[in-house]
Each structure stands twice: as C-alpha cells, then as structure tokens.
C-alpha positions as CSV (number, residue, x, y, z in Angstrom):
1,X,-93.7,26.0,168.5
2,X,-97.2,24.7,169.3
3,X,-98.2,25.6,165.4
4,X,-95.0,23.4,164.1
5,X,-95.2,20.7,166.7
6,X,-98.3,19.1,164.6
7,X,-96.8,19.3,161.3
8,X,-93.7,17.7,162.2
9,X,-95.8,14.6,163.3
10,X,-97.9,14.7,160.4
11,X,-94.5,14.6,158.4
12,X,-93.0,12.0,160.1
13,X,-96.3,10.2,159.8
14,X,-96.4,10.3,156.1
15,X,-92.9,9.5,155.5
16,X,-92.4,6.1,156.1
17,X,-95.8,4.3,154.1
18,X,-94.0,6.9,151.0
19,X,-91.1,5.1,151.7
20,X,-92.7,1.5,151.8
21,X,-94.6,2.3,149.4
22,X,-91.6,3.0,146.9
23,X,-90.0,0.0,148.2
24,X,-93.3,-1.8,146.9
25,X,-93.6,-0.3,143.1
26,X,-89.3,-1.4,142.9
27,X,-90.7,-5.2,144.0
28,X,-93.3,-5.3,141.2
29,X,-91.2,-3.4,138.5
30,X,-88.2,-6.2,139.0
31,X,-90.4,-8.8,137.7
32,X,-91.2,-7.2,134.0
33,X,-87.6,-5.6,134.3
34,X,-86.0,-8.9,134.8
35,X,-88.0,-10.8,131.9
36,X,-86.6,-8.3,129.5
37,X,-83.4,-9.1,130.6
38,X,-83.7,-12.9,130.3
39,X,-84.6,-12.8,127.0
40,X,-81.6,-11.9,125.8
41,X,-79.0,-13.6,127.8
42,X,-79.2,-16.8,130.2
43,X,-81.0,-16.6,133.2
44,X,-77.8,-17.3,135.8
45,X,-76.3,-14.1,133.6
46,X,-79.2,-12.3,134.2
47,X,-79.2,-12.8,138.6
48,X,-75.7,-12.3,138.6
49,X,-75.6,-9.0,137.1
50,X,-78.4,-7.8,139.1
51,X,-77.2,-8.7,142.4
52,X,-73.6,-8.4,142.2
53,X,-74.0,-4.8,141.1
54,X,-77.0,-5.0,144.0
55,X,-74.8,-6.4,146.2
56,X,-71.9,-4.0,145.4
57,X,-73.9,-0.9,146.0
58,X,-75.5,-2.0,149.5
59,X,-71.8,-2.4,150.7
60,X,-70.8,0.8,149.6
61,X,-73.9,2.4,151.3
62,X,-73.1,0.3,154.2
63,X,-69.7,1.5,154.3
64,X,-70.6,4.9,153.9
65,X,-73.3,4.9,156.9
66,X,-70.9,2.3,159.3
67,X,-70.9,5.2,161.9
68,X,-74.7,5.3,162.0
69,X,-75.3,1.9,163.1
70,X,-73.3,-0.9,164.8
71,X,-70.6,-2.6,163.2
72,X,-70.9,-6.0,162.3
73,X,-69.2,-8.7,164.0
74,X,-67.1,-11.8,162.3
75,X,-70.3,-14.4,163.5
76,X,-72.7,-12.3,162.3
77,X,-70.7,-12.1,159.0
78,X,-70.6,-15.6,158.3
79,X,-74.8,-16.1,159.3
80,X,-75.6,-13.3,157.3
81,X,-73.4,-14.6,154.3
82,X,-75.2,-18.4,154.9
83,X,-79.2,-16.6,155.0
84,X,-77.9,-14.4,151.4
85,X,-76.8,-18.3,150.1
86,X,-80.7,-19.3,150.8
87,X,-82.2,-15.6,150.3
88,X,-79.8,-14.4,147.4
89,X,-78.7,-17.2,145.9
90,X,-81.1,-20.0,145.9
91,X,-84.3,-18.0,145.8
92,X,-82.7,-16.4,142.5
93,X,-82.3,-18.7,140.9
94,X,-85.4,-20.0,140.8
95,X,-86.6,-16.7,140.3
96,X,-84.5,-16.5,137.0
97,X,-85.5,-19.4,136.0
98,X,-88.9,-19.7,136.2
99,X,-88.9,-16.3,134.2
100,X,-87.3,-17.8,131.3
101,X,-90.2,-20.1,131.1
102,X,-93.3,-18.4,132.3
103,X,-94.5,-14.8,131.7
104,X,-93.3,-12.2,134.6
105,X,-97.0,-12.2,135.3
106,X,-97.8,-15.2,136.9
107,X,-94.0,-14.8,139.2
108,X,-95.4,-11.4,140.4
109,X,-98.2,-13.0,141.8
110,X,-97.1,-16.6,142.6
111,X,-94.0,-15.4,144.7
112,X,-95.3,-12.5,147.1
113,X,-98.1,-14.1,147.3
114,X,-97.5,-17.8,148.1
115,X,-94.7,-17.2,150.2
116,X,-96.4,-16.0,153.4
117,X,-99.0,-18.9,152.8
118,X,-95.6,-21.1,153.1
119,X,-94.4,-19.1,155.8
120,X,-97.1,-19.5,157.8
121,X,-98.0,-22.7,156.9
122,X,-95.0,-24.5,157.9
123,X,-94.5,-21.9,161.7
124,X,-98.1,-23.5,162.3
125,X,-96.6,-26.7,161.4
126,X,-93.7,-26.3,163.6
127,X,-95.6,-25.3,166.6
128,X,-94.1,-22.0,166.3
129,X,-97.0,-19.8,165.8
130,X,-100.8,-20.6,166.5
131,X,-103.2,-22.1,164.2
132,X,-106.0,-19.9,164.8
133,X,-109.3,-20.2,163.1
134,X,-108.7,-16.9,160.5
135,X,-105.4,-18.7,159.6
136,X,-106.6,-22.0,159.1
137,X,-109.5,-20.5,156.9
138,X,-107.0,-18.0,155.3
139,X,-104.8,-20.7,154.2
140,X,-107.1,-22.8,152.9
141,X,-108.9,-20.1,150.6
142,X,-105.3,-19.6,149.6
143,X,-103.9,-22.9,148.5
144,X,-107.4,-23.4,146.5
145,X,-106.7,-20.4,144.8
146,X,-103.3,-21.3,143.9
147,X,-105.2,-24.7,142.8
148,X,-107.4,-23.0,140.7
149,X,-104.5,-20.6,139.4
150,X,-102.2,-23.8,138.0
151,X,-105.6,-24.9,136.5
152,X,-106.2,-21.5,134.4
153,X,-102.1,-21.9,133.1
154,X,-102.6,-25.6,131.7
155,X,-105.5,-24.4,130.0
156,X,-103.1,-22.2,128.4
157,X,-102.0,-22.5,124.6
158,X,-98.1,-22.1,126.1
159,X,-99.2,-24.3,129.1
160,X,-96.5,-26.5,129.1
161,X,-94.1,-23.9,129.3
162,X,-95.5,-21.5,131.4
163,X,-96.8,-24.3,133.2
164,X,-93.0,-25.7,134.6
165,X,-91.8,-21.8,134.9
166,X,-94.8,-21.5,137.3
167,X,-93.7,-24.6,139.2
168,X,-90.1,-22.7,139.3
169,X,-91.9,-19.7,140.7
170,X,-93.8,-22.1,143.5
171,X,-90.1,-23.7,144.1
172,X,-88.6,-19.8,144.4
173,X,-91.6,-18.9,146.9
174,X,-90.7,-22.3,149.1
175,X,-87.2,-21.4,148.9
176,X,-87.9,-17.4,150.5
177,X,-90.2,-18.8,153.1
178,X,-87.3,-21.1,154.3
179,X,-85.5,-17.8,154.1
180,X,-87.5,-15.6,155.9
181,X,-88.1,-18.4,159.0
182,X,-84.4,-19.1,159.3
183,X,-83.4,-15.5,159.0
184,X,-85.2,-15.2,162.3
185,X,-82.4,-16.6,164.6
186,X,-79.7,-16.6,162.2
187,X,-79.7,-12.6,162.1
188,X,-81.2,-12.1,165.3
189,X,-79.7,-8.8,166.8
190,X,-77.2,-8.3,163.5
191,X,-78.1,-4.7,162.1
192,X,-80.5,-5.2,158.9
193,X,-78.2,-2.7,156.6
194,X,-74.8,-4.4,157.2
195,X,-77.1,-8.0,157.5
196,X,-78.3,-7.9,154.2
197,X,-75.2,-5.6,152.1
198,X,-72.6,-8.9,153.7
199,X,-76.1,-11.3,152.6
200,X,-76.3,-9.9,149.3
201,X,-72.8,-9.8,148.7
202,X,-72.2,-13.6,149.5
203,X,-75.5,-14.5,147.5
204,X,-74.5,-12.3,144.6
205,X,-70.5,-13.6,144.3
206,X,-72.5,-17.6,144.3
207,X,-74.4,-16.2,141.6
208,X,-71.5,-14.8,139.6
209,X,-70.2,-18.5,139.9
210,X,-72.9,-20.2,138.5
211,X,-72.8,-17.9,135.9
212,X,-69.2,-18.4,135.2
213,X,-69.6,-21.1,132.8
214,X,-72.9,-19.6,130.8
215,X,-71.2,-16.2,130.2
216,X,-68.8,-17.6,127.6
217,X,-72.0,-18.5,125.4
218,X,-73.5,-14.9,125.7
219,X,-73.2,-12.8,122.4
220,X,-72.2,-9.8,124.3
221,X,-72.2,-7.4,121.1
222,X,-75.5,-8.7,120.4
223,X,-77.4,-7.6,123.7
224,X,-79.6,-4.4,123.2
225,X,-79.4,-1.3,125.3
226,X,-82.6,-1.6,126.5
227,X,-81.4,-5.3,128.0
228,X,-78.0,-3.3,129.5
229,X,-80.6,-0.3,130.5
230,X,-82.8,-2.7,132.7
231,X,-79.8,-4.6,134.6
232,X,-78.5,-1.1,135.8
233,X,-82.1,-0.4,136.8
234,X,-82.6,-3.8,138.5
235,X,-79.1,-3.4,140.8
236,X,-79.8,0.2,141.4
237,X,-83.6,0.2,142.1
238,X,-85.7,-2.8,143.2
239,X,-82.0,-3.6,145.3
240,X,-80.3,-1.0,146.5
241,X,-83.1,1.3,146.2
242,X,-86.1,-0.7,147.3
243,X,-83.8,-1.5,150.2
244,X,-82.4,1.4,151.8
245,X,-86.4,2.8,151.7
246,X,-87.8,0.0,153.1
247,X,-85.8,0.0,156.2
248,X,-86.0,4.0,156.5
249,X,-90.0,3.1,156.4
250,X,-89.7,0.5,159.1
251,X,-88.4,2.6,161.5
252,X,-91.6,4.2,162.3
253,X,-94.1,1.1,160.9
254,X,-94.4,-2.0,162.3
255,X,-93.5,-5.1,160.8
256,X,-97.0,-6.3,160.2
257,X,-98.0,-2.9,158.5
258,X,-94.8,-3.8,156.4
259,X,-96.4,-6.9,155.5
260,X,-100.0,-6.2,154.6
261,X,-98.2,-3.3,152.3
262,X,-96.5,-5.9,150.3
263,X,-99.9,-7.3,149.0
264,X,-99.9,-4.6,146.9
265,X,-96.4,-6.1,145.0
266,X,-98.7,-8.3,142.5
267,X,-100.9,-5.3,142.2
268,X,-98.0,-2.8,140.5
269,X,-96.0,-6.3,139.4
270,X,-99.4,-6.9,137.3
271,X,-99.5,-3.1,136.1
272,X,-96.0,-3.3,135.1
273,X,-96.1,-6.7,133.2
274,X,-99.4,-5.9,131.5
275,X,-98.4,-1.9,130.2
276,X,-94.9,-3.0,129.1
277,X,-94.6,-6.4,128.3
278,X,-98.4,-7.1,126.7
279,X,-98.5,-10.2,129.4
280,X,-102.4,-11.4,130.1
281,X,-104.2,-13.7,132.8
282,X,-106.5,-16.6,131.4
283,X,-109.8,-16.0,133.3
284,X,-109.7,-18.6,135.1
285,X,-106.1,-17.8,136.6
286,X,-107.4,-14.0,137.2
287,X,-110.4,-15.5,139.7
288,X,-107.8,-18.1,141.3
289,X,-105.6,-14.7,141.7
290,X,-108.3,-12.9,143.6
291,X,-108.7,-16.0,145.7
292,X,-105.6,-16.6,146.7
293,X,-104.9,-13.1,147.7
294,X,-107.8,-12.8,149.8
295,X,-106.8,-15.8,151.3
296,X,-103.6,-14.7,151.8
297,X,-104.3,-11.2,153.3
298,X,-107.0,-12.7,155.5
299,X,-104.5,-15.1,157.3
300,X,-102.2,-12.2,157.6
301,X,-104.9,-9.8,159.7
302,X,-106.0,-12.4,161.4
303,X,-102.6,-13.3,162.4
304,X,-102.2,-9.6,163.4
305,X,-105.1,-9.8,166.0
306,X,-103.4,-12.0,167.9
307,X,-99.9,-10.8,167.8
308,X,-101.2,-7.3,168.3
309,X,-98.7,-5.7,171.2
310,X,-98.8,-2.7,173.1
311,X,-97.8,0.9,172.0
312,X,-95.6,1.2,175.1
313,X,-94.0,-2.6,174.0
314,X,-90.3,-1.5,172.9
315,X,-90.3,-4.1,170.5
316,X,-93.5,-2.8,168.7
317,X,-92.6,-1.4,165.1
318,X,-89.0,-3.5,164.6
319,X,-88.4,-5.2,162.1
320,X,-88.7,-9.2,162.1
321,X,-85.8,-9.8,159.6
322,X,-83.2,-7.9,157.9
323,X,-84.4,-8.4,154.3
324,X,-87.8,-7.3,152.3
325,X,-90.2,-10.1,152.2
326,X,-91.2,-11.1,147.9
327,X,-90.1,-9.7,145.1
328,X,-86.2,-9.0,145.5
C-alpha cells in the first residue's frame, strides 16, 4: 500500500496540467482552423457552425453526466444563457470577423493576450481589485507592446486590411474581458458544465440567427472538404473538447495556474498559423509581441502574490468562472 500510495499522487499530479495543457493546444489550433474556414464561406456561417454543433455537444455531455453534478436551476438558466449572449455570441463575432480581415496570427496573440490586460485593467478601475505596483508596471509594458504591435501591422503591405481585422480582434478581446468580469456574479454558484453547455447553447442559436440571412449566398456545393473537415474539428475539439479537459484539469489546479497556462495559447496559436497557413510577423510586431506578453504575464504573477491563499482555504483551486478564458 505504502509502495502505491506515491504513485497515485504522482498520477493525480500529472493529470490535470496534461489536461490544461490539451485544453491550451485546442485554443491556439481554433485560430488557424477557423481562418480556413472563413475563406470559404462568410464569417457569421463560419461561428454558427462551430458553436451550434459546439453547443450541441456540450448539452449532450451535460445531459449524459446530470447525475454527477447539480442540476441547473430556471435562474441560473436564463444568466447563463445572457453571459453565452456576451461570451458566445458577441465575442464571436468579432472573432469571425476580424479573421476575415487579418491573418489568424495576429488574433492568436491579440485576444489571449490583451484580454487579461483588459480584465485587469478595468477591476483596478472599478476598485475591485488592487493596483499594485507589478500590475501597474505590468500593464503598462503591456499596452506599449500592443502600441508597438499596431505599429509593425501598418507598416504592413496588407496594412489596411489586416490593420481593421486587428482592431476587430482588440474589439473581440474587450468584448471577453466584459465577459469574464460579469460572469463572476452572473454564474456565481451555477455548475461550470451545465453554465457554459445552457451558455453556449443560447450564444450559438444567436449565432445561427445572424447567420440566417448570409447562408442563402453560400455556394454550398462549392465548399471544400478540408473547409467541412475543420468546422467538425472546431465544434468537436477547441469546444467540446478543450472544454470538458479544462474543467477535469481545474479540479486539482487552481485558477491562477489555469491562467499563467493560457500564455502559452499564442505560443501553439503562432505554431499552428505559421506551419499550416504560411502566416508571418513583421519584426517589428514580433518585438511588440514579446513585450506585450511579458507585460502581460508579469501583471498576472504579480497579481498572484497578493491573492496567494492558504492550502487549507476551501476555496483554493476553484474555478473563478465557468468558461476558458481566450481563444474559444
């Protein structure tokens, strides 16, 4: 017994950053996955085939699992469905949109990373959180590498273009920071699984509706396999997928662990953009993307300092919202 003990913990240990880390290779693949997609049929098509067949699946799984975790009341319902209109449907799209403009490489790193700089940003704003030194600095560093990232595109010989799909992208980030703040009392005490299936589902049916009147211009004989090929892959990976890991990983990490691991989104969105797409950086936008991810991660641990709790805290490793941060 005393011989298995220790490889059980070791097990469990492992487990969950596997998990999160899957959840963050889904995050970065949806961004060169989706821009194949959107070149071949409008981008409200595009997010409403994703995240109605998203949304589909998560209720399923939801359904399947209902005795494992508590049912979800008519309230809860309704605020989940109003943070998947802001989370689901507004952030997407943007997120569409800004793709059909701009190369997948710049929304892989302007959304996961400028959304926690909005985040925390506006909390400090607020007077909900505190507006401590590494923050403040963290920010800063941040916002001028975001500066100096905008700078790089209009040097660009597509600037113009890419240049208003990045603004899209800033406009997508602003929309999930809103998200992420509001999801705080809105799903507060609502189970994340059955939160963010009834979320997605709400978000994905407003989605099918803007995409009502676009779908009558889409040459549907015309769109390849490999187009078809990456909206299954989108609704069945960086959704349902990515999802169901990332909250089988937070129940042994804590949230803030969750967090630094999604710096590493732009990393494998990057990878994936580069390998299969043939997407570049100017130079200049490759040193304002360094910046503002230092920037950004330095905030974040120095935000974790002083939210640091206790092991013995029973709130210690729960998750601060029902839905993945960037990148859905």
């Amino acid at each position: 017994m005393t011989t298995d003990m220790p490889r059980a913990a070791a097990g469990s240990g492992t487990a969950p950053y596997l998990n999160l880390l899957v959840t963050m290779v889904m995050f970065g693949s949806a961004f060169a996955s989706s821009k194949v997609v959107v070149g071949e049929m409008p981008h409200e098509v595009a997010a409403a085939l994703r995240f109605g067949g998203g949304g589909l699946l998560l209720i399923l799984v939801a359904v399947l699992l209902r005795g494992r975790s508590a049912p979800i009341g008519g309230v809860a319902a309704v605020r989940a469905g109003l943070a998947g209109l802001l989370g689901v449907l507004a952030y997407n799209v943007f997120f569409f949109w800004g793709l059909s403009l701009a190369p997948s490489l710049d929304g892989s790193i302007i959304v996961p990373v400028l959304s926690p700089i909005l985040t925390t940003a506006t909390l400090i704003l607020l007077g909900r959180e505190t507006a401590s030194w590494p923050r403040i600095i963290g920010l800063t560093i941040g916002v001028a590498g975001a500066l100096l990232f905008f700078l790089g595109v209009s040097g660009n010989a597509a600037g113009s273009t890419r240049l208003a799909g990045d603004l899209v992208f800033v406009a997508g980030a602003a929309c999930w920071a809103a998200y992420s703040i509001l999801s705080k009392s809105l799903l507060a005490g609502v189970d994340p699984l059955r939160a963010t299936a009834w979320g997605t589902g709400v978000g994905g049916l407003g989605l099918i509706a803007l995409a009502v009147p676009e779908a009558s211009d889409v040459s549907w004989q015309s769109v390849s396999g490999l187009a078809w090929a990456n909206v299954v892959f989108l609704a069945v990976g960086p959704t349902a997928i990515a999802y169901l890991f990332y909250y089988r990983g937070l129940r042994s990490v804590s949230p803030s662990t969750a967090t630094v691991m999604m710096f590493t989104v732009p990393v494998f969105g990057s990878f994936f953009s580069t390998v299969f797409l043939g997407e570049s950086f100017t130079g200049v936008q490759l040193v304002g993307t360094l910046i503002m991810l230092g920037g950004a991660l330095f905030a974040t641990l120095g935000a974790m300092r002083f939210r640091r709790r206790p092991a013995s805290d029973p709130a210690f490793g729960q998750a601060p919202d029902p839905a993945p941060a960037q990148g859905r």
